[in-house]
PyMOL CGO cylinders between C-alpha atoms (Angstrom):
from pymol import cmd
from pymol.cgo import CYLINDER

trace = [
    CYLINDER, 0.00, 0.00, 0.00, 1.23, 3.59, -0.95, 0.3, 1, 1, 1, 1, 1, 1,
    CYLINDER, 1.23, 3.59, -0.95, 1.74, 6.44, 1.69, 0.3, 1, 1, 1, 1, 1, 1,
    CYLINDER, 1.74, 6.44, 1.69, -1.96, 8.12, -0.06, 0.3, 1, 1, 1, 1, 1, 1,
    CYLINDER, -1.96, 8.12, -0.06, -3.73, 4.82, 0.56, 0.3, 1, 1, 1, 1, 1, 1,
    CYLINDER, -3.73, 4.82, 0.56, -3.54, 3.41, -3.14, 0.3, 1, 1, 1, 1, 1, 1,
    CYLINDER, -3.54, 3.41, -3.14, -2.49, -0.33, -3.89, 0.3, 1, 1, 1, 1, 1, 1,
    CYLINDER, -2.49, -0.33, -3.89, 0.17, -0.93, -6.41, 0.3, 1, 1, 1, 1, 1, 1,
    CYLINDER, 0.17, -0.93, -6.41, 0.00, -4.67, -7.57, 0.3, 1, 1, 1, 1, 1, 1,
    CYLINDER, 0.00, -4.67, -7.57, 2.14, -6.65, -9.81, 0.3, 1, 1, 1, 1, 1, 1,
    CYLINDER, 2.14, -6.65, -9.81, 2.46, -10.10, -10.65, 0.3, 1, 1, 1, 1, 1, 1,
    CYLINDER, 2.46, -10.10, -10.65, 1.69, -12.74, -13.48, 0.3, 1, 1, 1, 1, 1, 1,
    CYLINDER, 1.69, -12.74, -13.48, -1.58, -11.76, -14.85, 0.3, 1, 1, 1, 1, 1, 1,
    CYLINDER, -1.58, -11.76, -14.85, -2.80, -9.80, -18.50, 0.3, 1, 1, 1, 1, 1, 1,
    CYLINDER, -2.80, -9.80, -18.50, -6.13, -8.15, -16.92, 0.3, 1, 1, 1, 1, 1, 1,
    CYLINDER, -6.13, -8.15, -16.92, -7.79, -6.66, -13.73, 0.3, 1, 1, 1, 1, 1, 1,
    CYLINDER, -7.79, -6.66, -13.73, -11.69, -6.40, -13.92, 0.3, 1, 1, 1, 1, 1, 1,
    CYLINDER, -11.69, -6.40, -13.92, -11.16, -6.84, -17.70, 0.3, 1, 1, 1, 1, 1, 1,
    CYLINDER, -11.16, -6.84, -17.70, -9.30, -4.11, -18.73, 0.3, 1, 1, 1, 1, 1, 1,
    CYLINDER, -9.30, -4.11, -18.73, -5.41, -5.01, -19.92, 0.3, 1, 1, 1, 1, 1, 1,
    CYLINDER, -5.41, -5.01, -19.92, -2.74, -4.19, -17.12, 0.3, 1, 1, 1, 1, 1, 1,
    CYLINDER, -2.74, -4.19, -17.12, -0.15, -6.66, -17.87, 0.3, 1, 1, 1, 1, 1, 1,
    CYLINDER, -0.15, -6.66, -17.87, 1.36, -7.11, -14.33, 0.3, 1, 1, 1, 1, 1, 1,
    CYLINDER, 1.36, -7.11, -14.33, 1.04, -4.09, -12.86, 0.3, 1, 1, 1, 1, 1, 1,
    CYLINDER, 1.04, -4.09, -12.86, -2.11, -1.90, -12.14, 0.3, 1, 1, 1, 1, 1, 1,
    CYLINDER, -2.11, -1.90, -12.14, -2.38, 1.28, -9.25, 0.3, 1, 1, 1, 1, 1, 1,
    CYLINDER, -2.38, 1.28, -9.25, -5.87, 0.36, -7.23, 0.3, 1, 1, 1, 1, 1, 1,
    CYLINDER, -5.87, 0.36, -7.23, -7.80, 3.45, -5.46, 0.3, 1, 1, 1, 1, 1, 1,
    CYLINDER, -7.80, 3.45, -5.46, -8.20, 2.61, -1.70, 0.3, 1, 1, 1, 1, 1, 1,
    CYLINDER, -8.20, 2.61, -1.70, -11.46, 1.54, -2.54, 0.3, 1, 1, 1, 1, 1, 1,
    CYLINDER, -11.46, 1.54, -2.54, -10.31, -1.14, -5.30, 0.3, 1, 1, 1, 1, 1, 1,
    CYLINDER, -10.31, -1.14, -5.30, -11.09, 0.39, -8.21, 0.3, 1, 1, 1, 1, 1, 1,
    CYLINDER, -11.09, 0.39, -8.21, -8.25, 1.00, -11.33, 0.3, 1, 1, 1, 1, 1, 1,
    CYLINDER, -8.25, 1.00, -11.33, -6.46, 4.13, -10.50, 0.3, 1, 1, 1, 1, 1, 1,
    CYLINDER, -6.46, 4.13, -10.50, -6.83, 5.63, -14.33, 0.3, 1, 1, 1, 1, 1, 1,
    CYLINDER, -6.83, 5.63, -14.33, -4.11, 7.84, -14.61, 0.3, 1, 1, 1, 1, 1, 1,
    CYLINDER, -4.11, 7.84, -14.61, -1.80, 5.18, -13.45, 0.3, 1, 1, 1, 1, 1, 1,
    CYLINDER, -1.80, 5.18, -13.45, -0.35, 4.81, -17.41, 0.3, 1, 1, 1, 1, 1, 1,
    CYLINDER, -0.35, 4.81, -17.41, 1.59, 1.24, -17.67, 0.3, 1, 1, 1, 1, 1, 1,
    CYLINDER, 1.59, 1.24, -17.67, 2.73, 1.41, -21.26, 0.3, 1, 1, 1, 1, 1, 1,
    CYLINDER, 2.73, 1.41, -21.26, 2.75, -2.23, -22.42, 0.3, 1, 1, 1, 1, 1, 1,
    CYLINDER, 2.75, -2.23, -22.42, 3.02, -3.26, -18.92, 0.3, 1, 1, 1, 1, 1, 1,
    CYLINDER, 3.02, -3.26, -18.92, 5.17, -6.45, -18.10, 0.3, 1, 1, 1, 1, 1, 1,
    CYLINDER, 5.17, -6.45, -18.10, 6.21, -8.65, -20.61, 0.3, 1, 1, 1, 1, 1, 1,
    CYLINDER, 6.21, -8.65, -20.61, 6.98, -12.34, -19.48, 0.3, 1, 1, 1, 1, 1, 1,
    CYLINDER, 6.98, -12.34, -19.48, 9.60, -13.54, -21.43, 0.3, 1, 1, 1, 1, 1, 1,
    CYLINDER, 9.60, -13.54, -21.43, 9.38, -17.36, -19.98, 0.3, 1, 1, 1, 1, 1, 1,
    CYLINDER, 9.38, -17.36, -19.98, 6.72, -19.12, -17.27, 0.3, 1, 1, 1, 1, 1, 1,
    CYLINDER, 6.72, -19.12, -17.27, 10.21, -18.61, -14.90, 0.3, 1, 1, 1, 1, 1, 1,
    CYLINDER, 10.21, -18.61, -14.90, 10.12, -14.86, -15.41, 0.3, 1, 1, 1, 1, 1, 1,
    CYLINDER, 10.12, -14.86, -15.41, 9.15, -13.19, -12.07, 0.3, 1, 1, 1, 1, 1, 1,
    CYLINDER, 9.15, -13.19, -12.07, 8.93, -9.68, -9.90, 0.3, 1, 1, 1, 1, 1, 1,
    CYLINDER, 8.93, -9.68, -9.90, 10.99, -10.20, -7.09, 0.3, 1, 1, 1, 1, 1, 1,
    CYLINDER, 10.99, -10.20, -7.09, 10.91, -6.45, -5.74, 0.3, 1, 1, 1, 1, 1, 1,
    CYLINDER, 10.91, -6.45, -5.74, 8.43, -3.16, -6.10, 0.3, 1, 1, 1, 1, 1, 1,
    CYLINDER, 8.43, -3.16, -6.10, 9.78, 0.14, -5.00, 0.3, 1, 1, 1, 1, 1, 1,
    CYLINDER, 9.78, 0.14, -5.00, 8.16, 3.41, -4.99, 0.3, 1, 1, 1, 1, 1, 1,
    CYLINDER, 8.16, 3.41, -4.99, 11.18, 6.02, -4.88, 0.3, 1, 1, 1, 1, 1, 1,
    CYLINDER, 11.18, 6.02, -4.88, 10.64, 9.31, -2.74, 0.3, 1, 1, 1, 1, 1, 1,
    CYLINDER, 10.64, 9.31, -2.74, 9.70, 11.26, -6.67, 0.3, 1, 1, 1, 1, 1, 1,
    CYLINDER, 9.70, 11.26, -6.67, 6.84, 9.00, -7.03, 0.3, 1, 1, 1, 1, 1, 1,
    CYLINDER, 6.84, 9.00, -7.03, 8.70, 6.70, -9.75, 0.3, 1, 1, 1, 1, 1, 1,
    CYLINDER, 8.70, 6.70, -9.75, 8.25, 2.91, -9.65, 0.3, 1, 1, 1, 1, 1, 1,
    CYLINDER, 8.25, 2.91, -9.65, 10.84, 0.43, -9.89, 0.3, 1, 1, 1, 1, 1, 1,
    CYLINDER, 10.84, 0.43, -9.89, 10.34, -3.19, -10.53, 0.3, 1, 1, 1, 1, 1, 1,
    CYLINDER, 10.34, -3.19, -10.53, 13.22, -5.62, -10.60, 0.3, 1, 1, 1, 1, 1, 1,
    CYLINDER, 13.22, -5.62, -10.60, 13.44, -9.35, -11.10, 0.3, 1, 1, 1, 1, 1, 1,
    CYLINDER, 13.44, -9.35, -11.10, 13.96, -11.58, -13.71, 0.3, 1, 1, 1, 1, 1, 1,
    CYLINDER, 13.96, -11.58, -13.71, 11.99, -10.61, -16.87, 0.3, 1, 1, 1, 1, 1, 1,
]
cmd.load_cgo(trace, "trace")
């Protein structure tokens, strides 16, 4: 959970409450898809052993996701 109550999720999925987010999508507090959260083509897997291992929200606001992609 974010310091202004929003969720950030990521993970291996292609949608959220049918609409694309490619493992990532920014929830509201109240679960609903934050829509200025802009993911771009999201996450590309490139193999089923391709994972997220770490989210970080720098003190800018910028996300970083790191693992093996």
């Amino acid at each position: 959970m974010l310091q202004n109550g929003n969720i950030l999720i990521s993970g291996f999925f292609k949608t959220v409450n049918d609409s694309v987010r490619n493992g990532i999508v920014l929830l509201d507090s109240q679960g609903n898809i934050f829509p200025g959260f802009n993911i771009g083509d999201g996450i590309t897997y490139s193999s089923a052993s391709s994972w997220v291992a770490h989210v970080r929200v720098q003190p800018d606001g910028k996300i970083l996701l790191y693992g093996s992609i």
